[in-house]
ZABA-335625 format. One record per residue (C-alpha): x, y, z; residue number from 1; chain. Coordinates in nm, 3 decimals. Each point is the difference from the previous one (the first is absolute). Last residue first. Layout:
+---------+---------+---------+------+-------+
|      px |      py |      pz | resi | chain |
+---------+---------+---------+------+-------+
|       X |       Y |       Z |  NUM |     A |
...
+---------+---------+---------+------+-------+
END
This chain:
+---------+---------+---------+------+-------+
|      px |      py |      pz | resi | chain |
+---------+---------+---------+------+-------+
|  -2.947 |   3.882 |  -6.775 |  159 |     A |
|  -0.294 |   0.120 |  -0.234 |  158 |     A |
|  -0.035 |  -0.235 |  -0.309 |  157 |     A |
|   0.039 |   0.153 |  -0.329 |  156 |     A |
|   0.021 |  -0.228 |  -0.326 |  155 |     A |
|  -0.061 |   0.272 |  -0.258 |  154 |     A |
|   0.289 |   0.213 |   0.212 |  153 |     A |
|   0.284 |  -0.246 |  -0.048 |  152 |     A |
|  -0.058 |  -0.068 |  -0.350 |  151 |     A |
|  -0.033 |   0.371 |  -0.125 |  150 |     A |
|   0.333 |   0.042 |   0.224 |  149 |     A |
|   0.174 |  -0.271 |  -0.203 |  148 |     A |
|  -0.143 |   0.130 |  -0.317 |  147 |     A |
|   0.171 |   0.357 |   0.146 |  146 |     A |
|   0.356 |  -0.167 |   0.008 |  145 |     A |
|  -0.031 |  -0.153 |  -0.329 |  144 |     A |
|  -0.075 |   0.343 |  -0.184 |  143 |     A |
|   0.389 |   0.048 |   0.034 |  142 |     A |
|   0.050 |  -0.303 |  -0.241 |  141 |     A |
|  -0.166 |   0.165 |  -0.233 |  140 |     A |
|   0.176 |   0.337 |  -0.035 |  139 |     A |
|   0.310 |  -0.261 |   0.028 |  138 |     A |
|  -0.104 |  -0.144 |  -0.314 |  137 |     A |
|  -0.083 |   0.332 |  -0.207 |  136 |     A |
|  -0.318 |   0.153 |  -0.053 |  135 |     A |
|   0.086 |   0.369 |  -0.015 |  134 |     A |
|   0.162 |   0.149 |   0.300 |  133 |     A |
|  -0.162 |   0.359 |  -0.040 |  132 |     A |
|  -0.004 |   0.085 |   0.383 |  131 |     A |
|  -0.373 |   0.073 |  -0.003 |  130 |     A |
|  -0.078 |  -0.346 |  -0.122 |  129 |     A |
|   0.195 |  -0.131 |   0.381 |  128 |     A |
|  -0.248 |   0.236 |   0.165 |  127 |     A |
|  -0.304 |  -0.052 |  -0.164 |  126 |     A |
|   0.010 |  -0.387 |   0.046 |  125 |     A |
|   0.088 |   0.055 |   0.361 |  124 |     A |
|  -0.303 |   0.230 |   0.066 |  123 |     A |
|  -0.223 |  -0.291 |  -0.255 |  122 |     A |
|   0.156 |  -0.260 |   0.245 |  121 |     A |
|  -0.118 |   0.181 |   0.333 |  120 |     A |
|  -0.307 |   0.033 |  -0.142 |  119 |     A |
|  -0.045 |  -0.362 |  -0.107 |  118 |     A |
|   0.142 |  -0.132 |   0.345 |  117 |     A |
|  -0.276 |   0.234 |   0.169 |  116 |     A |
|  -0.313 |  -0.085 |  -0.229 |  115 |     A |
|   0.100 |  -0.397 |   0.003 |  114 |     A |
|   0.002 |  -0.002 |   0.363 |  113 |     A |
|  -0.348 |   0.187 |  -0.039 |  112 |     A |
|  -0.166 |  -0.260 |  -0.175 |  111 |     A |
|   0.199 |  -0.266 |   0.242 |  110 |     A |
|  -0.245 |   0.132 |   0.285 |  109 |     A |
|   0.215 |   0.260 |   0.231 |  108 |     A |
|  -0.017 |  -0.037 |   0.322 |  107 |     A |
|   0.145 |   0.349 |   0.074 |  106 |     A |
|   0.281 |   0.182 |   0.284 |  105 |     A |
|   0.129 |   0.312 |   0.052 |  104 |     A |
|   0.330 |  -0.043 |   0.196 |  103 |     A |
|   0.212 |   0.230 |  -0.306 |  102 |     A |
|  -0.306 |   0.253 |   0.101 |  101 |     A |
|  -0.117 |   0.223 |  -0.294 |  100 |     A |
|   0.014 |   0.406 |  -0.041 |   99 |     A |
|   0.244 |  -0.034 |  -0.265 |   98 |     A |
|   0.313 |   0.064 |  -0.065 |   97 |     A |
|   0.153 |  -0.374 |   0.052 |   96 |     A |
|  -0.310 |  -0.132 |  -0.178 |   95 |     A |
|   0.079 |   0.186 |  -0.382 |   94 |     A |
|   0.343 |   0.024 |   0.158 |   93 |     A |
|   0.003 |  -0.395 |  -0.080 |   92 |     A |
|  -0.157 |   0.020 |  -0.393 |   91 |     A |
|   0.246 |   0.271 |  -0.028 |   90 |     A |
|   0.335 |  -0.135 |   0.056 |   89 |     A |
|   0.219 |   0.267 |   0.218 |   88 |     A |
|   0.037 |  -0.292 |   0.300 |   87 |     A |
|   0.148 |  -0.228 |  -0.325 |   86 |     A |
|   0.249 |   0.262 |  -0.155 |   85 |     A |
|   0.120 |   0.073 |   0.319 |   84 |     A |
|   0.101 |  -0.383 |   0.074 |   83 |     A |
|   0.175 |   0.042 |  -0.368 |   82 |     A |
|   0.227 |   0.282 |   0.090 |   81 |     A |
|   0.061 |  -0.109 |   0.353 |   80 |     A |
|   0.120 |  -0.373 |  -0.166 |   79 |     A |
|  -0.275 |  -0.262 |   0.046 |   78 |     A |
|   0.018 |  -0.291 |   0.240 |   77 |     A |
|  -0.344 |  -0.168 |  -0.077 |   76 |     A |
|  -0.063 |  -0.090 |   0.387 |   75 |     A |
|   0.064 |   0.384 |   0.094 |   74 |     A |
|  -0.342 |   0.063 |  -0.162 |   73 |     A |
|  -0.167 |  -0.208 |   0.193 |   72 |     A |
|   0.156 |   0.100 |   0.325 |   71 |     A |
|  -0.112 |   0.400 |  -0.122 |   70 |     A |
|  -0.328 |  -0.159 |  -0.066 |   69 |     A |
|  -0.026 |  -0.133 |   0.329 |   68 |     A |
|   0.153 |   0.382 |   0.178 |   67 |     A |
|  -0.295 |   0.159 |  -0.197 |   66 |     A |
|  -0.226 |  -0.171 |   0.259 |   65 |     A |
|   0.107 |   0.241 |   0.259 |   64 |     A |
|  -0.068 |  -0.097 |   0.386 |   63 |     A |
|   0.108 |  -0.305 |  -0.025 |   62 |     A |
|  -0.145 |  -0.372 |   0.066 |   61 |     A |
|  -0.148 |  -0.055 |  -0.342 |   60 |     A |
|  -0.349 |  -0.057 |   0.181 |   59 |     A |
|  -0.112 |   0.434 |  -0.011 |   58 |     A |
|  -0.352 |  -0.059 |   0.062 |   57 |     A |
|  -0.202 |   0.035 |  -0.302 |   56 |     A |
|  -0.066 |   0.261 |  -0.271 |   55 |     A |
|  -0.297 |  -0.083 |  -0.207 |   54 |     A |
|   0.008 |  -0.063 |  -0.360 |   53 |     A |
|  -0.389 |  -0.123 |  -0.168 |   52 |     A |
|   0.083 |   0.268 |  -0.290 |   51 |     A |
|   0.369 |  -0.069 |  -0.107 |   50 |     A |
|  -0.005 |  -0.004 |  -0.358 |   49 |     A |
|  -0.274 |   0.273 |  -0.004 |   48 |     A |
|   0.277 |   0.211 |   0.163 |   47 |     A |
|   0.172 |  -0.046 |  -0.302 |   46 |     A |
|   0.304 |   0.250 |   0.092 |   45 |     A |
|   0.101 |   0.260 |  -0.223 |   44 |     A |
|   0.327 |  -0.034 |  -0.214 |   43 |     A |
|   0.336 |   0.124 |   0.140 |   42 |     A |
|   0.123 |   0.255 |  -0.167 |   41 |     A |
|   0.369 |  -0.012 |  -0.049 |   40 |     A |
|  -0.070 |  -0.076 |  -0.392 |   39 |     A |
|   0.301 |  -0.238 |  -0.104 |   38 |     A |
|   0.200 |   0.013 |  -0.327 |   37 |     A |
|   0.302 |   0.212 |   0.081 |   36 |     A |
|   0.107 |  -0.085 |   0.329 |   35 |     A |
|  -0.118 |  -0.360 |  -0.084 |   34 |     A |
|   0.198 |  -0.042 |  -0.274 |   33 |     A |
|   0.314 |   0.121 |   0.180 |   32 |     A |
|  -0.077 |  -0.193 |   0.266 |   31 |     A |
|   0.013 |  -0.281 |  -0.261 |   30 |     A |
|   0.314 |   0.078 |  -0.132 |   29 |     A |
|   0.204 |   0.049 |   0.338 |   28 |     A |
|  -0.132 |  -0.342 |   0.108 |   27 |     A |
|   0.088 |  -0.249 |  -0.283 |   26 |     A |
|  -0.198 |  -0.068 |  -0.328 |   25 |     A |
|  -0.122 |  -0.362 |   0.097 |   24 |     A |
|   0.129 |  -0.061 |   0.352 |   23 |     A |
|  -0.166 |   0.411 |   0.093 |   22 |     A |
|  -0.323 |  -0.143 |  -0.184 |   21 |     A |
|  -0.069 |  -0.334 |   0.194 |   20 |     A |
|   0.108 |   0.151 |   0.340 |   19 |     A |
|  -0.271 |   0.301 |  -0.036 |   18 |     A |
|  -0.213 |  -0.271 |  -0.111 |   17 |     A |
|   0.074 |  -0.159 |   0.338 |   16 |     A |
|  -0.107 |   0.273 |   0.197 |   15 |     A |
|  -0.272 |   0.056 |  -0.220 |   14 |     A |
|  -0.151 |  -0.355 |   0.146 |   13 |     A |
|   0.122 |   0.090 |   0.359 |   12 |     A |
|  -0.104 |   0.330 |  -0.014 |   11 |     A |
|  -0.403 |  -0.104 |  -0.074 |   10 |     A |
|   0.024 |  -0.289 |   0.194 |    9 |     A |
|   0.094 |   0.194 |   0.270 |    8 |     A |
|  -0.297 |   0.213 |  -0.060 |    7 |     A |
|  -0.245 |  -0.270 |  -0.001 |    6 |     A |
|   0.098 |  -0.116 |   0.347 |    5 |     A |
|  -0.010 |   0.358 |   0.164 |    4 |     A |
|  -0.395 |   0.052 |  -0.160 |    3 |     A |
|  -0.076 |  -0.287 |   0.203 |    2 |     A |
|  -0.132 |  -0.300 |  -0.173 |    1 |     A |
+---------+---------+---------+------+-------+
END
């Protein structure tokens, strides 16, 4: 899996959280949530979650692999306010910031599929509790989006 792969996974699944929410209590009110409610520290990387990464040649046909994510991104059609929201989300500037290669690549066994979707779910679980939602239906319905990604990630085959 290369690091790129995950990552896009990563905004695409809080990419369309970030859709569930602004539908449910509407854009303005949200970002305002968020302004107040979010820490703009990303947390540290895991390295441990990615021992066994090694960069390899860059395949994705461009020079900057951040140009894929920003085509992934794109895909979910978010307004400017929102799209900023999701490059600013933690749990991706965690990797963004760091000293790690978007074209590093592992074989991860399906032990450490399930570390790396679990992480990435606990980040997103602390980020949605941080905004003070409560339990409510749509609060729910917005964890859809990363089951999907839990999903796609346990059953991993490199392309």
């Amino acid at each position: 899996m290369l690091l790129l792969n995950y990552l896009g996974l990563v905004l695409k699944a809080q990419g369309q959280r970030l859709i569930l929410l602004s539908e449910w209590m509407g854009e303005d009110a949200l970002l305002k949530r968020i302004e107040r409610c979010q820490n703009p520290e990303p947390p540290k990387v895991r390295t441990t979650l990615f021992k066994g990464f090694g960069s390899i040649p860059n395949t994705a046909g461009t020079d900057n692999p951040y140009l894929i994510l920003n085509e992934g991104v794109a895909e979910l059609s978010l307004s400017t306010s929102i799209e900023d929201v999701l490059w600013n989300y933690p749990y991706y500037r965690s990797f963004s910031e760091s000293d790690l290669s978007l074209l590093s690549k592992t074989e991860p066994t399906i032990a450490h599929l399930k570390t790396l979707a679990e992480d990435a779910i606990h980040d997103a679980d602390l980020w949605i509790e941080n905004l003070k939602l409560g339990h409510s239906q749509a609060v729910k319905t917005a964890e859809v989006p990363w089951l999907i990604f839990r999903s796609i990630v346990l059953h991993w085959k490199d392309h």
